[in-house]
BAFI-3210 file (N, C-alpha, C; in Angstrom, 3 decimals, decimal comma, padded with zeros to 6 digits):
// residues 143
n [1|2|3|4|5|6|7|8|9|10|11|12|13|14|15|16|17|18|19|20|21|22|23|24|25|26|27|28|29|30|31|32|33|34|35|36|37|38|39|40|41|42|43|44|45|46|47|48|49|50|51|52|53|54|55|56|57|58|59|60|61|62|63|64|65|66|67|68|69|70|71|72|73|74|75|76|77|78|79|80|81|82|83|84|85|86|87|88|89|90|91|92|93|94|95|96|97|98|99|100|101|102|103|104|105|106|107|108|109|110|111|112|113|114|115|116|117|118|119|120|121|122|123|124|125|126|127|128|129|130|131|132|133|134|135|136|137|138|139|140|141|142|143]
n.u [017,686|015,630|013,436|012,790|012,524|009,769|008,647|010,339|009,580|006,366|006,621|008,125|006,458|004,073|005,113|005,237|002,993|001,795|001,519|-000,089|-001,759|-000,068|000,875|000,725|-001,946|-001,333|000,955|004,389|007,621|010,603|013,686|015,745|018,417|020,379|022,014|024,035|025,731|027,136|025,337|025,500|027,152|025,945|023,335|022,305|021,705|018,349|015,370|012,294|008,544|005,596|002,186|000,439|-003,403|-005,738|-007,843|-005,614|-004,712|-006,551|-006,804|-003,926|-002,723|-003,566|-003,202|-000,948|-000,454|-002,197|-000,296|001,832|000,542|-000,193|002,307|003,134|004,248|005,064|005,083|005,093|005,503|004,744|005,436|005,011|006,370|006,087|007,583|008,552|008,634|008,721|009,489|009,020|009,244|008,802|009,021|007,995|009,884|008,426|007,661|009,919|011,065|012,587|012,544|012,311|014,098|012,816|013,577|013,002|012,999|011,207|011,339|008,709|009,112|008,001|004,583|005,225|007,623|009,587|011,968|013,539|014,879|015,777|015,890|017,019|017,260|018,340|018,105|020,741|021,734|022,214|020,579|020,579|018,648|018,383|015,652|014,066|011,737|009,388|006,925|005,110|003,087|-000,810|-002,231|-001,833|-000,661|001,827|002,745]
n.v [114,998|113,353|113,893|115,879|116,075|115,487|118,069|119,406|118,809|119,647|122,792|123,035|122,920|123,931|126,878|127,545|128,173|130,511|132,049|131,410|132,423|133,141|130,418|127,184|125,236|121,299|118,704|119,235|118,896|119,052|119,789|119,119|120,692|119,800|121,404|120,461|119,588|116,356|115,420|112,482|112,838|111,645|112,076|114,920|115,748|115,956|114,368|115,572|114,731|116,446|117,302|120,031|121,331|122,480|123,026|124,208|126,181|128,247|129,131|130,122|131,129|130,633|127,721|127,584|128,272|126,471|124,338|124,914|124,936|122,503|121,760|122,707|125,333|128,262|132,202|133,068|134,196|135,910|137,308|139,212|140,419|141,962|139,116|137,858|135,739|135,894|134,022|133,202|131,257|129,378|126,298|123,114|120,293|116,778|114,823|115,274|117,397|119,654|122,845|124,444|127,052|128,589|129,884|131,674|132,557|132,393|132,797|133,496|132,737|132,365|130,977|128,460|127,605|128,184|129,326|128,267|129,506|127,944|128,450|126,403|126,101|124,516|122,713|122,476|122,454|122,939|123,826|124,149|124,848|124,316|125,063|123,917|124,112|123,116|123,056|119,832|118,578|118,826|117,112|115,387|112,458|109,672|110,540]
n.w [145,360|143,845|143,178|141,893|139,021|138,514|139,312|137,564|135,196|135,322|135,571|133,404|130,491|131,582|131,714|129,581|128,512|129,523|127,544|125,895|124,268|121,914|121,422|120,140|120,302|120,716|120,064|121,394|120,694|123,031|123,769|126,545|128,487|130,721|133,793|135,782|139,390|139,646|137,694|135,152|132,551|130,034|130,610|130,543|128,231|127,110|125,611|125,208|124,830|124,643|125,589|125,148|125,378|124,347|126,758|128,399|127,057|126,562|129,519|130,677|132,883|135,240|134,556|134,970|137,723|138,955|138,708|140,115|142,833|142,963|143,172|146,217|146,097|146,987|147,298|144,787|141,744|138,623|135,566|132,614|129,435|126,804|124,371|126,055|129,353|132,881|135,843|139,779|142,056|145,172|146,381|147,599|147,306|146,102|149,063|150,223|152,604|151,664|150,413|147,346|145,517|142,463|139,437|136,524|133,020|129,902|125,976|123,623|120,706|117,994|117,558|117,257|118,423|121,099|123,804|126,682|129,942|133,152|136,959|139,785|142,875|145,887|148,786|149,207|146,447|143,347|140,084|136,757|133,909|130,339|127,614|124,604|122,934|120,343|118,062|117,076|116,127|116,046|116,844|119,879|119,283|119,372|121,986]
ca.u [016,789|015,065|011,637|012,866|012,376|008,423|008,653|010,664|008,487|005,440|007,071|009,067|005,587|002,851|005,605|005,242|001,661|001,287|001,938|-000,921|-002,393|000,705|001,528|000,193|-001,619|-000,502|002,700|005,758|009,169|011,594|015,156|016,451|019,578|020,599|023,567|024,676|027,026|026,614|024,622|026,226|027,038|024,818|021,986|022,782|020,686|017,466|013,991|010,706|007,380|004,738|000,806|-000,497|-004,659|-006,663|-008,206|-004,552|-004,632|-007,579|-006,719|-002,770|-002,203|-004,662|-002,936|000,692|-000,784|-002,694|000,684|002,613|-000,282|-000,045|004,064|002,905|004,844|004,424|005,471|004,871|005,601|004,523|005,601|004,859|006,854|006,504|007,120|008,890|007,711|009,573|008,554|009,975|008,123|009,361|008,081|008,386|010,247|007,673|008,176|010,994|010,452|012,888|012,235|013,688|013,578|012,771|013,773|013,286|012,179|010,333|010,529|008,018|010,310|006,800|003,754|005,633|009,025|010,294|013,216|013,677|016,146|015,139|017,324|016,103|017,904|018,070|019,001|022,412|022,217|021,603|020,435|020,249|018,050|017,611|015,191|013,311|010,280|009,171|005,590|005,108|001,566|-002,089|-002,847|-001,332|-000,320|003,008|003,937]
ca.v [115,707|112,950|113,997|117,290|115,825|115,605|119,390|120,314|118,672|120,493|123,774|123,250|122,371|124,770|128,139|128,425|128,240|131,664|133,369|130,563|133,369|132,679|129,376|126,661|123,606|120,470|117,826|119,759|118,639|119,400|119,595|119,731|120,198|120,305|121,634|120,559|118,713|115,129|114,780|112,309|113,313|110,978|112,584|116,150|116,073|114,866|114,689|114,503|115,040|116,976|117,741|121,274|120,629|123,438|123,476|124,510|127,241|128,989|129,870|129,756|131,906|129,418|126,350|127,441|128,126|125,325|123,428|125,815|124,509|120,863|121,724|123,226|126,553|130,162|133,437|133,092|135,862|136,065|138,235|139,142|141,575|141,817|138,078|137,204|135,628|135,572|133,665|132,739|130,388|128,647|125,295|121,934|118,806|115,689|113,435|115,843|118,784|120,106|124,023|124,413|128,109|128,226|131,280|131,381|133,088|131,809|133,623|133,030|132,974|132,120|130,039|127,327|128,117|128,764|128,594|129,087|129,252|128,007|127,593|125,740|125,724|123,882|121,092|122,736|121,841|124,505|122,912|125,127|123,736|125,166|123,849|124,557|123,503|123,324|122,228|118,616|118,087|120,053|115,934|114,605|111,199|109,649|111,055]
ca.w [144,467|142,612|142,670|140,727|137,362|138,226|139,239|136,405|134,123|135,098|135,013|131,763|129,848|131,809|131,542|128,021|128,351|130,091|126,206|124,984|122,822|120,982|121,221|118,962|121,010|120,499|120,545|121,414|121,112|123,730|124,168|127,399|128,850|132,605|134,168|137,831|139,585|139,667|136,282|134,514|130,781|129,271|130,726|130,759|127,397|127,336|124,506|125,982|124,204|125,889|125,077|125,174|125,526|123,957|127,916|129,034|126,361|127,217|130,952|130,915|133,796|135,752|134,536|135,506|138,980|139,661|138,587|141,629|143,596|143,411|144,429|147,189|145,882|147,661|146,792|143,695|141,307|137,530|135,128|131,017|129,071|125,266|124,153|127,664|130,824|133,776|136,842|140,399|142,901|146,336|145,854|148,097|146,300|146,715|149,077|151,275|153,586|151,299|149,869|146,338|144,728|141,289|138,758|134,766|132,087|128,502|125,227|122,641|119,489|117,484|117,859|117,277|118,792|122,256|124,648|128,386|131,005|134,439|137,717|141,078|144,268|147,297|150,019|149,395|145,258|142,287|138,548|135,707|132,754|129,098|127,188|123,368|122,507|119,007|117,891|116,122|115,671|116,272|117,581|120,744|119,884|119,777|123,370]
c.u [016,166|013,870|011,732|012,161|010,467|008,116|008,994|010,069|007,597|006,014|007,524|007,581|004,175|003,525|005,514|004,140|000,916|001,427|001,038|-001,725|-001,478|001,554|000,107|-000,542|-001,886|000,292|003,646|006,821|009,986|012,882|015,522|017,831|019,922|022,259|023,733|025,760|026,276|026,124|025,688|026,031|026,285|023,366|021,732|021,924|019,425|015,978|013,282|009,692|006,134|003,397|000,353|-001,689|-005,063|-007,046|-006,847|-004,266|-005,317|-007,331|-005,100|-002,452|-002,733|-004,081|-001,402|000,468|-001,279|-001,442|001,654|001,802|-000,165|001,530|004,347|003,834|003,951|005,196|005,939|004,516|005,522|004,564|005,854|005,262|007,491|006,197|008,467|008,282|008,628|008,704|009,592|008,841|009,101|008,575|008,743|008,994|009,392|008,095|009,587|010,421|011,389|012,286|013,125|013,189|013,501|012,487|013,665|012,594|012,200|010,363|010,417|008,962|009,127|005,697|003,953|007,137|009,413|011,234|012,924|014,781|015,388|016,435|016,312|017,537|017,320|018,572|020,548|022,671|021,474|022,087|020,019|019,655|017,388|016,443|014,115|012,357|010,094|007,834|005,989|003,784|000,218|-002,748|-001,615|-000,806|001,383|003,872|004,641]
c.v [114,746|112,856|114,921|117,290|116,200|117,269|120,033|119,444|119,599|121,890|124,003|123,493|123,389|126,324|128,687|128,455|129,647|132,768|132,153|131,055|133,244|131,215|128,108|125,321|122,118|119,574|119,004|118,717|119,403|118,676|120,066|119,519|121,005|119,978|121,706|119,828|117,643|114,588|114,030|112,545|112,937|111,195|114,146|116,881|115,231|115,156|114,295|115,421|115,306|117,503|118,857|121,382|122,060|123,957|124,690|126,201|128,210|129,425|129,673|129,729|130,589|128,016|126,422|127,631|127,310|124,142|123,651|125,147|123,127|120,458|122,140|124,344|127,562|131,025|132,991|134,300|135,626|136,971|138,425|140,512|141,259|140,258|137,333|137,044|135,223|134,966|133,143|132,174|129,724|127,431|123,968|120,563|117,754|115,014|113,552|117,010|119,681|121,513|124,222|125,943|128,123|130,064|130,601|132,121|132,110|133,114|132,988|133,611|133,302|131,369|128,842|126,981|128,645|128,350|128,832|128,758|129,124|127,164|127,236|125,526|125,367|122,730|121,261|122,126|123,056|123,372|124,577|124,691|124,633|124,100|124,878|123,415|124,314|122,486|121,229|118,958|118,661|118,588|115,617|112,928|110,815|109,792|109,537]
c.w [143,462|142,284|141,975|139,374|137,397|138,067|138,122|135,608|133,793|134,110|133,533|130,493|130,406|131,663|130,054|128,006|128,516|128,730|125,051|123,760|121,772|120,491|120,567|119,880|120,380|121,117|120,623|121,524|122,042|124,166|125,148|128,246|130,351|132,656|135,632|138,305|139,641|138,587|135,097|132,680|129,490|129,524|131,076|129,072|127,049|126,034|125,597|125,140|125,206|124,947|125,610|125,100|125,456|125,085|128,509|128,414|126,598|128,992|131,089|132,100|134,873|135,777|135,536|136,908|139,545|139,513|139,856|142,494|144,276|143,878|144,985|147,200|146,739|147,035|145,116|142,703|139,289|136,433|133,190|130,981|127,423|125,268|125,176|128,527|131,471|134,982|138,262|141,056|143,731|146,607|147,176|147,068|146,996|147,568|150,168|151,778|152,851|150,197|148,293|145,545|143,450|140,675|137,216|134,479|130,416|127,527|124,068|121,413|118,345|117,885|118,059|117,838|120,417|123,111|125,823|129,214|132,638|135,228|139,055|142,095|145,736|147,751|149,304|147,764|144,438|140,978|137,850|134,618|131,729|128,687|126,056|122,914|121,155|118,624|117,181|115,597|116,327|117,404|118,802|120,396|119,332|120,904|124,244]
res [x|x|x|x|x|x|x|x|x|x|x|x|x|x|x|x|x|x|x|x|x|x|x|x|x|x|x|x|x|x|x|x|x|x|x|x|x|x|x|x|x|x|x|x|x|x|x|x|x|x|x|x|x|x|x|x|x|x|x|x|x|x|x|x|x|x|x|x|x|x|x|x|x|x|x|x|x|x|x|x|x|x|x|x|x|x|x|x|x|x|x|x|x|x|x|x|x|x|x|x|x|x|x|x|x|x|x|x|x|x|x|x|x|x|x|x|x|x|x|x|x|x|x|x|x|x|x|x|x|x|x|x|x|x|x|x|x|x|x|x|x|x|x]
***
C-alpha cells in the first residue's frame, strides 16, 4: 500500500471541501493519525499543511469528484446531512490493479474547524485515519 498516502491525501483535503459554504479558504493545518498494522509508531502521527483555492470552494462537490476521478474510483456515493458529510468510493491504488474501498465521514465543527474519520480497505489490509483540520491563513504560503 504505498501509493495510499497520495490517495489519502487527496481525499483528506478535497472531503472537507464538499461543506465549502462553510469552510474558510486557505492554509489548513492538519493532524493526522493512522491506525493499521505495520505503521510504525513514529509515524502513526503525522502534520501536513494543505491549500484550499477559492476555485476549489466554489464547486466543492465537483472538486471531490474530479479527485475520485483521477483514482479511478466508482460507485461513488456522496452524502450531506446538517454539518456532516459522509462519503464511500471504490477507488484503484496507483500504480497496482489493486481495489481499495474507502468509507468516512467530515463534520464541519466551524469555518475554521473540522474532523473526519476515514477507513480504506484492501489487498487484504484495512487503515483507519482521523484527522482535524484547523485554518492558518486566508494566504497559502508556508506549505
Amino acid at each position: 500500500m504505498k501509493k495510499v498516502p497520495a490517495l489519502l491525501s487527496a481525499l483528506l483535503m478535497f472531503a472537507p471541501i464538499a461543506q465549502a459554504g462553510e469552510m474558510a479558504p486557505g492554509l489548513w493545518d492538519l493532524t493526522i493519525n493512522l491506525d493499521a498494522p505495520g505503521i510504525p509508531e513514529q509515524m502513526r502521527t503525522q502534520k501536513q499543511k494543505d491549500c484550499l483555492s477559492v476555485e476549489d470552494a466554489k464547486d466543492p462537490e465537483a472538486s471531490l469528484r474530479k479527485s475520485w476521478e483521477e483514482d479511478s474510483c466508482s460507485d461513488t456515493d456522496l452524502k450531506k446531512s446538517g454539518n456532516t458529510l459522509s462519503w464511500s468510493a471504490n477507488c484503484n491504488i496507483p500504480g497496482t490493479q489493486s481495489r481499495t474501498q474507502v468509507t468516512g465521514k467530515m463534520v464541519m465543527h466551524n469555518s475554521k474547524h473540522y474532523t473526519s474519520e476515514m477507513t480504506m480497505k484492501g489487498n487484504n489490509h484495512q487503515m483507519k485515519t482521523v484527522v482535524e483540520g484547523k485554518w492558518a491563513a486566508s494566504e497559502c504560503t508556508g506549505k
